[in-house]
C-alpha positions in Angstrom: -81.8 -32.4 43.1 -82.5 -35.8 41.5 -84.0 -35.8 37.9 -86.8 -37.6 39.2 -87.7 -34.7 41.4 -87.5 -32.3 38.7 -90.8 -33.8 36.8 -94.2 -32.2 37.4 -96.2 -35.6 37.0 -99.4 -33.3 37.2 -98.8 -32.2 33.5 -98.3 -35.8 31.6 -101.5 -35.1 29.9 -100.3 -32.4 28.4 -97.2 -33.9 27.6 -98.5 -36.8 26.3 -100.9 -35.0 23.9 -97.9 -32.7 22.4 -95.7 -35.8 22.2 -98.4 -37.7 20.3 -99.4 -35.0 17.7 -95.5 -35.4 16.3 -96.0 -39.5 16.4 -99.0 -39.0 14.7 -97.8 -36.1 11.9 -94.4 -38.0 11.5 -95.9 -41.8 10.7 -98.6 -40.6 8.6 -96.6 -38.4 6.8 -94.5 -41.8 6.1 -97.5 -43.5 4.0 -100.0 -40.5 2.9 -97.6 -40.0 0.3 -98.8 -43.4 -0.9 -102.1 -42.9 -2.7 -101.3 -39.6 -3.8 -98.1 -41.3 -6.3 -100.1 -41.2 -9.1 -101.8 -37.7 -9.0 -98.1 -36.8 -8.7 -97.0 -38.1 -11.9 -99.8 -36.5 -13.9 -99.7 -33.0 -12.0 -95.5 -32.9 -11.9 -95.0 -34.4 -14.8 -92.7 -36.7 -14.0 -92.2 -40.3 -13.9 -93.1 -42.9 -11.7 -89.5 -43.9 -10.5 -88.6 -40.4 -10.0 -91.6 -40.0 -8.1 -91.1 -43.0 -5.7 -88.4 -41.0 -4.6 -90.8 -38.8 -2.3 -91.7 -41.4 -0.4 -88.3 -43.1 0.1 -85.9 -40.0 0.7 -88.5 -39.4 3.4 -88.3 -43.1 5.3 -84.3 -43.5 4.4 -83.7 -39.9 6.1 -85.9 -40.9 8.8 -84.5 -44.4 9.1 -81.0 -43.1 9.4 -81.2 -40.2 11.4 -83.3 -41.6 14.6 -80.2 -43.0 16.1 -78.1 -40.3 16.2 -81.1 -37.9 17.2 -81.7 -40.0 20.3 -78.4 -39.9 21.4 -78.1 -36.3 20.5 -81.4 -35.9 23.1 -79.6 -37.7 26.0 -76.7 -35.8 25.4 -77.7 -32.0 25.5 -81.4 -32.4 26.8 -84.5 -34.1 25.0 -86.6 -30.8 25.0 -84.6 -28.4 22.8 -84.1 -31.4 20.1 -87.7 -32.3 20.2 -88.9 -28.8 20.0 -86.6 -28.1 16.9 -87.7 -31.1 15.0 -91.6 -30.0 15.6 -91.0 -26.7 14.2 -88.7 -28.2 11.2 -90.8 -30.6 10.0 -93.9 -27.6 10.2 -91.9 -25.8 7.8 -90.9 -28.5 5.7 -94.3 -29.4 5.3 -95.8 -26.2 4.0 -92.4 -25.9 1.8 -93.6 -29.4 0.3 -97.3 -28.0 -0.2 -95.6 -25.2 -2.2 -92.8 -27.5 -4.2 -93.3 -26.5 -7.7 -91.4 -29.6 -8.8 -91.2 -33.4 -8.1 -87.4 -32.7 -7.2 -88.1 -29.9 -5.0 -90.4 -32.2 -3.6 -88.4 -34.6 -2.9 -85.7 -32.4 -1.2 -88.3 -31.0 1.1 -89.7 -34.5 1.9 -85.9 -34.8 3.3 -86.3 -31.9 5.2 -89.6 -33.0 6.9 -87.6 -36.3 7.6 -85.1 -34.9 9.5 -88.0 -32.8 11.6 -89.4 -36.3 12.3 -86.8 -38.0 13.0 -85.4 -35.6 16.0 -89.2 -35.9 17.3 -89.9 -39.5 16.8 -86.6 -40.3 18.5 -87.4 -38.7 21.7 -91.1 -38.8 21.8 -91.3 -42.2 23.7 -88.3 -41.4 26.2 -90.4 -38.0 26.8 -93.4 -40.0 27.6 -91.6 -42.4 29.8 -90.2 -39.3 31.9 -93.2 -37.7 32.1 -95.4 -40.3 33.8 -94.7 -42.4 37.0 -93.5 -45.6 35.9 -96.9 -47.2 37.8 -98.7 -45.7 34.7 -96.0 -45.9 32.2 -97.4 -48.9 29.8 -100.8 -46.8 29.9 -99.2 -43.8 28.2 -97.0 -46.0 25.9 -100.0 -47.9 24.9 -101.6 -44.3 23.6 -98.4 -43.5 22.1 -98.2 -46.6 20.6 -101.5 -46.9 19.1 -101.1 -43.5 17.7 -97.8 -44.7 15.7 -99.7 -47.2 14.4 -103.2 -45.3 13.2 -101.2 -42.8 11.7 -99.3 -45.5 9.7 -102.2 -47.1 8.7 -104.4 -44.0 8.3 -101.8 -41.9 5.8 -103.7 -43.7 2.7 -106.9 -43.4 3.7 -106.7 -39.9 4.7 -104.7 -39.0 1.8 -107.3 -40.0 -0.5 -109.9 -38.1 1.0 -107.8 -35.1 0.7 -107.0 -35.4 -2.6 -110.4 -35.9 -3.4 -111.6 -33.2 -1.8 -108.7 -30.5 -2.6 -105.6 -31.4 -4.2 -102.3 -33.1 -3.2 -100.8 -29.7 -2.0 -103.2 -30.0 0.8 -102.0 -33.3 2.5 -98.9 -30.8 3.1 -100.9 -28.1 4.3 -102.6 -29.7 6.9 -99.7 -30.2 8.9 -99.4 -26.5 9.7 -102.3 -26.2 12.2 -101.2 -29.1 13.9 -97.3 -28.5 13.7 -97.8 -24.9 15.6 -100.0 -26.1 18.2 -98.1 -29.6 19.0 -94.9 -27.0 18.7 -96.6 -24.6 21.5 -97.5 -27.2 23.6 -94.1 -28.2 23.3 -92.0 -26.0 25.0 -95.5 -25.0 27.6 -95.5 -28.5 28.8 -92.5 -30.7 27.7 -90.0 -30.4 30.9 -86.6 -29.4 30.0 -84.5 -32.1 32.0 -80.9 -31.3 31.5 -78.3 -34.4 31.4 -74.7 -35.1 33.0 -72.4 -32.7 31.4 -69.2 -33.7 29.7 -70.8 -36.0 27.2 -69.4 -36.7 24.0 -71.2 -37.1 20.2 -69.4 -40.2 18.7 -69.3 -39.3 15.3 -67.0 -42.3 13.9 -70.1 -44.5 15.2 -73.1 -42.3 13.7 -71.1 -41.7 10.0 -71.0 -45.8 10.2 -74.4 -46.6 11.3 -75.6 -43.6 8.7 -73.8 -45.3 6.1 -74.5 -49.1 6.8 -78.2 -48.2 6.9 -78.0 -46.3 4.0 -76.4 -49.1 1.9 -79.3 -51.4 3.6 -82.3 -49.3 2.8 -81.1 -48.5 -0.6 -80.6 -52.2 -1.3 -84.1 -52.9 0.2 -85.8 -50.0 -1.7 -84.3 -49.8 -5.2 -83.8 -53.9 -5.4 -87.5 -53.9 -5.4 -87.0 -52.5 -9.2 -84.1 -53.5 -10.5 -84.1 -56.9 -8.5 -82.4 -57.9 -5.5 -80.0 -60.3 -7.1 -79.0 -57.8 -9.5 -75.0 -57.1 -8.4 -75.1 -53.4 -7.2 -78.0 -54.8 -4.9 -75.6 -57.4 -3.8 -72.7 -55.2 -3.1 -74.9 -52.8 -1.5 -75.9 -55.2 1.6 -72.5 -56.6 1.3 -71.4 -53.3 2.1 -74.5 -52.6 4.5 -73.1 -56.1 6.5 -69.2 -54.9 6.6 -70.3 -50.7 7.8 -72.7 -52.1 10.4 -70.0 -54.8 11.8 -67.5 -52.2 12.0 -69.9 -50.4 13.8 -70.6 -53.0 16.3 -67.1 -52.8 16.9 -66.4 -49.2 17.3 -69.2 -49.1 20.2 -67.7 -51.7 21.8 -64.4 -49.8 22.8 -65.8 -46.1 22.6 -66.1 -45.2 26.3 -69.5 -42.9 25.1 -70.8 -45.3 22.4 -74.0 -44.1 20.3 -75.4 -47.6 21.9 -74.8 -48.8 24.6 -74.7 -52.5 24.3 -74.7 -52.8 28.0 -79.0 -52.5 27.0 -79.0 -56.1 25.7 -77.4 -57.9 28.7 -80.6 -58.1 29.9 -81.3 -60.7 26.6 -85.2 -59.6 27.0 -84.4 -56.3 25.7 -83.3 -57.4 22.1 -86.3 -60.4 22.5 -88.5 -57.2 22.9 -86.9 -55.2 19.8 -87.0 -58.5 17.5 -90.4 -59.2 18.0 -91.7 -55.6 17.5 -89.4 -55.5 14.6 -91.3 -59.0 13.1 -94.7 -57.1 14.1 -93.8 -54.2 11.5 -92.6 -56.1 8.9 -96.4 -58.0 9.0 -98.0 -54.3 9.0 -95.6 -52.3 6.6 -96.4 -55.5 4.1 -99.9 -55.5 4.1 -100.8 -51.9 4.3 -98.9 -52.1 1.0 -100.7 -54.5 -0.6 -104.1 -54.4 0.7 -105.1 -51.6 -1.8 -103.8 -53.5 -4.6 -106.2 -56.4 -3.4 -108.9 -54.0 -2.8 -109.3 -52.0 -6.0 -107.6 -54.0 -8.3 -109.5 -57.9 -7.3 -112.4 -56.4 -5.8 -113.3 -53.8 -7.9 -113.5 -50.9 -4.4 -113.0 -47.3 -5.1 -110.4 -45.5 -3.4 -113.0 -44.2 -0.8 -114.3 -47.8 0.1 -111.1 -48.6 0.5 -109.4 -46.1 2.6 -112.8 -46.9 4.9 -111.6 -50.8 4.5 -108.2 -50.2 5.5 -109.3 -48.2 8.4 -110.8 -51.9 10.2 -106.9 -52.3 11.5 -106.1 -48.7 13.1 -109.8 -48.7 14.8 -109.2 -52.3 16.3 -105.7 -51.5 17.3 -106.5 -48.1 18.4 -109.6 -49.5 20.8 -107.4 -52.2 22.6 -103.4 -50.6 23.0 -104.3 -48.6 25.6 -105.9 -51.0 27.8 -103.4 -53.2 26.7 -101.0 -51.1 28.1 -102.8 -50.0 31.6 -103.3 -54.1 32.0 -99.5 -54.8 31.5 -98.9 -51.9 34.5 -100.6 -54.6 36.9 -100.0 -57.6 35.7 -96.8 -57.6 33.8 -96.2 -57.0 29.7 -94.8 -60.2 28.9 -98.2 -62.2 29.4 -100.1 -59.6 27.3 -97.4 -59.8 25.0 -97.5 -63.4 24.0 -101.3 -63.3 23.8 -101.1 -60.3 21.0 -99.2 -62.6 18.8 -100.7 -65.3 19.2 -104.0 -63.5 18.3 -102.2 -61.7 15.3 -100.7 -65.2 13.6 -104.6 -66.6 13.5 -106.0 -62.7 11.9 -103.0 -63.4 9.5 -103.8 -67.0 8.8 -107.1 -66.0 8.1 -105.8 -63.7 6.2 -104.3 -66.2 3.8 -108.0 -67.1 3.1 -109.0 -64.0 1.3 -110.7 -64.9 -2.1 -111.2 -63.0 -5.5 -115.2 -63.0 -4.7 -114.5 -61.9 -0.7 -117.3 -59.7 0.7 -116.3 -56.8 2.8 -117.5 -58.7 6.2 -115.5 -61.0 5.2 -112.9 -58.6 4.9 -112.9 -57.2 8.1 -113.9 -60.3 10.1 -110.4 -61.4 8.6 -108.5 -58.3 9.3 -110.3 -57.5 12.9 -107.8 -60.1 14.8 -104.8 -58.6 13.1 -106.1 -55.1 14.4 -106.9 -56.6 18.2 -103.5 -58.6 17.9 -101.0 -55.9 17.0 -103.1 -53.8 19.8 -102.7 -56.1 22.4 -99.0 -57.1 22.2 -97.3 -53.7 21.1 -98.0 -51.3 24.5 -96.7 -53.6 26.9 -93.6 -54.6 24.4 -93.0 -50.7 24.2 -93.2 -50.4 28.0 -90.8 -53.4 28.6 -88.2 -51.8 26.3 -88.5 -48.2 27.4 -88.7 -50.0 31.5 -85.4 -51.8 30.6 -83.2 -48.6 29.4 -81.4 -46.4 32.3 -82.6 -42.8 32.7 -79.5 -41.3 30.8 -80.2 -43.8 27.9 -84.0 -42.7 27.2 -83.1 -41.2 24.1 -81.3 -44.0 22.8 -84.1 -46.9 23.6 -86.9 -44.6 22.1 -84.4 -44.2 19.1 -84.0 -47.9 18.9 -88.2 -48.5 19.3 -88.7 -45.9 16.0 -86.1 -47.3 13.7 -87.6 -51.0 14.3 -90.5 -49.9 13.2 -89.2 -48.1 10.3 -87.1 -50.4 9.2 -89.5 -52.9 9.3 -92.4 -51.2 7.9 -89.8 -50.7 4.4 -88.5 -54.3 4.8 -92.0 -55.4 4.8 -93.2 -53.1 1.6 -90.1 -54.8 -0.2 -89.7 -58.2 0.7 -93.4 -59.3 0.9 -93.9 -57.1 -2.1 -91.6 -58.8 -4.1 -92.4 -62.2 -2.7 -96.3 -61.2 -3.9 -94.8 -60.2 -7.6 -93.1 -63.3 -7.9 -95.7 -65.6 -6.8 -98.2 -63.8 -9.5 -96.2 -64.1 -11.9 -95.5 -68.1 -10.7 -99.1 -68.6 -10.9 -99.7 -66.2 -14.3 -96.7 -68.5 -16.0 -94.3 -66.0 -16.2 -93.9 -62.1 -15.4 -96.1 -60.4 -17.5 -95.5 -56.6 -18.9 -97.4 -54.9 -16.8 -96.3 -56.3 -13.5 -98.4 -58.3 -10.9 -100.9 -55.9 -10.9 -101.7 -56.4 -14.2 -102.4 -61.0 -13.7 -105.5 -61.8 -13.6 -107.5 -61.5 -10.4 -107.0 -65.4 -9.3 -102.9 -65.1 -10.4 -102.9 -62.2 -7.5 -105.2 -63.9 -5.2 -103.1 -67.2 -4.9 -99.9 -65.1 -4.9 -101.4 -63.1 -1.8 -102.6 -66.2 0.2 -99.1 -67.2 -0.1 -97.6 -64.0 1.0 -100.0 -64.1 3.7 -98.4 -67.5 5.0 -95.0 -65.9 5.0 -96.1 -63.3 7.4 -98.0 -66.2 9.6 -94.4 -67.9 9.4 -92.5 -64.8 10.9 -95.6 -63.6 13.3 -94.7 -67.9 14.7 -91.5 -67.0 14.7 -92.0 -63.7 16.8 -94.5 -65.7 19.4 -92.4 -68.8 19.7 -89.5 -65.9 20.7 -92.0 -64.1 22.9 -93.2 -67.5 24.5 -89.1 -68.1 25.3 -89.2 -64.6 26.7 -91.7 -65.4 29.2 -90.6 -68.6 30.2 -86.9 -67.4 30.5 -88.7 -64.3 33.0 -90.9 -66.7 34.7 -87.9 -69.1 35.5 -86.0 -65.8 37.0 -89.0 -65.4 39.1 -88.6 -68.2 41.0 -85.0 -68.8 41.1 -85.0 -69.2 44.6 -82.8 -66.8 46.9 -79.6 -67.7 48.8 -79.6 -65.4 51.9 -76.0 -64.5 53.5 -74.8 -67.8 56.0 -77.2 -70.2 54.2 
């Protein structure tokens, strides 16, 4: 029987719902961490360094795990990987609710990570299987937009928790959720089982694991210590030489961990670059809206966890009809138009003042909301639409770690580009970090930041405006019929 016959299509609701409550309990529980650092340190005692350390063990275990979870999925089935994951990252979470130190904490935060990562791996391929592909960029958009609220949404919720109960409780309410989504799971998820005879390549996922590693480490602890600082150095100079040898190892394993044969089709990695671009924009300001918020304009955490929320609520409105549009009319289109919409929220962006009214706010940040919305369904759908059947796993894994690693490439780099622009503007760093320069030092340094991002959202539309005009020009290379 072919796979395709094997799917009931009349339970992708279903599917889709238990699929989505693991995207939305992984990504959250990648930035609700956030506002809950500094209740940490005074409850745990501990310092603010070590602390950090709960949320980056969770992203770098994440970051480097999705890979090899994905093609772990293709290889012995996508259910009993994604069901496992649901119920270790349930457990993990009521283990961190109970953590009675900031180290056992942070090993439990690893142990969510690796729950999340076996879920957010595969919950995009699961989607793609479960619906007919005539519908498939309407059930990525959902899934899509979820990714994104519950990125944006982990600080605002957080803070609401903890002001409400106490950090242990932004653990606890995982559980609920973790044993339903897990039920749901194996009721409705279809258990599709692959070609036999498949083989893990472990050479390739120890040098992927450890090239990442290197790369996220740099990324993460250079924000500290500095990024020219030479242990940073030899960190992505060691990150460059483990991914290259990885590259090559794929190429002459017969059953690679990825298959390069994906970016033949060039619009595949045009697709993953932008997306990746797109993350970098989002990880960066989540990050340093709240510093903005509180710190210039004087909001309490509750005003601005309702602030933050303008973005999810915009993006969460248009994705899916983004995505059921791009099933009829092709992603590519809708695609361009999403950035094109996000570089003018971003440039107005770069306009934010130290007297900015909350309208203002969010008539600045509503575009960036609608433009993320609009353009990441249809890129999903054109990614997961590109990939073979018995490479799901893989292309799902490859849509998750873009989006991680961009989200912690856009906390460090535009953080530290905001940092040293204060400081430009303050005349020199100043003890207490950027946070600490007077509200028009930070202002000035964020409008600048802000024209980075509109620099690399032109750079993802410019790539996304080659993409259609390279798919357009396919379209109507004319056809030589046999004898002609």
């Amino acid at each position: 029987m072919m796979q395709s016959e094997q799917i009931d299509y009349s339970r992708k609701w279903f599917v889709l719902a238990a699929v989505a409550m693991s995207i939305f309990l992984g990504t959250i529980d990648g930035s609700i961490v956030n506002v809950a650092l500094p209740t940490l340190v005074r409850e745990l005692g501990a310092d603010f360094p070590t602390v950090q350390w709960v949320v980056l063990g969770y992203l770098l275990t994440l970051a480097t795990l999705i890979l090899s979870m994905g093609r772990l999925g293709d290889m012995i089935g996508k259910k009993p990987v994604f069901v496992t994951g649901f119920i270790i990252f349930t457990l993990g979470s009521v283990l961190c609710g109970l953590a009675p130190t900031v180290q056992w904490l942070i090993g439990f935060r690893v142990l969510q990570a690796v729950g999340a990562a076996m879920t957010m791996a595969l919950g995009m391929a699961i989607t793609t299987e479960a619906f007919p592909p005539a519908e498939r960029g309407k059930a990525l958009g959902i899934s899509g937009s979820i990714v994104s609220i519950g990125i944006v949404t982990g600080p605002t919720l957080g803070g609401l928790i903890i002001d409400a109960l106490s950090w242990h409780w932004i653990f606890f309410v995982n559980l609920p959720v973790g044993i339903v989504g897990t039920l749901m799971a194996l009721r409705f998820v279809p258990a599709i089982k692959p070609a036999g005879g498949q083989r893990f390549d472990f050479v390739g996922a120890g040098l992927l694991f450890s090239g990442l590693a290197s790369l996220l480490l740099g990324l993460t602890v250079g924000q500290n210590v500095g990024f020219g600082d030479p242990r940073m150095l030899a960190l992505f100079a060691a990150s460059a030489l483990l991914l290259a040898a990885f590259v090559i190892v794929e190429m002459r394993v017969s059953q690679p961990m990825i298959d390069f044969r994906l970016f033949v089709h060039g619009l595949f990695g045009v697709n993953l670059a932008t997306g990746f671009m797109v993350f970098v924009a989002m990880g960066g300001t989540i990050f340093l809206m709240p510093f903005y918020l509180e710190g210039v304009l004087g909001y309490a955490t509750r005003d601005v966890g309702l602030l933050l929320a303008v973005v999810p609520i915009a993006l969460g409105v248009t994705a899916p009809l983004s995505g059921s549009l791009s099933d009829r009319v092709g992603s590519r289109p809708i695609t361009v138009a999403g950035l094109a919409l996000l570089a003018i929220g971003y440039l107005a962006v770069s306009t934010l003042r130290a007297d900015t009214t909350a309208l203002g706010y969010i008539l600045r940040f509503l575009p960036v909301g609608l433009g993320v919305g609009i353009f990441q369904s249809p890129n999903n759908s054109a990614i997961m639409g590109a990939a073979p059947r018995n490479r799901l796993g893989v292309a799902s894994g490859l849509l998750s770690i873009t989006r991680v690693l961009g989200q912690i490439t856009g906390v460090s780099v535009l953080g530290a580009i905001w940092a040293s622009r204060v400081a430009h503007y303050s005349g020199g760093p100043l003890a207490g970090g950027a946070t600490a320069a007077a509200p028009a030092a930070q202002v000035a340094g964020l409008n600048e930041t802000s024209l980075a991002v509109v620099a690399l959202v032109v750079i993802a539309l410019l790539l996304g405006i080659w993409g259609l005009l390279q798919e357009r020009k396919g379209a109507a290379a004319p056809t030589v019929e046999p004898g002609r």
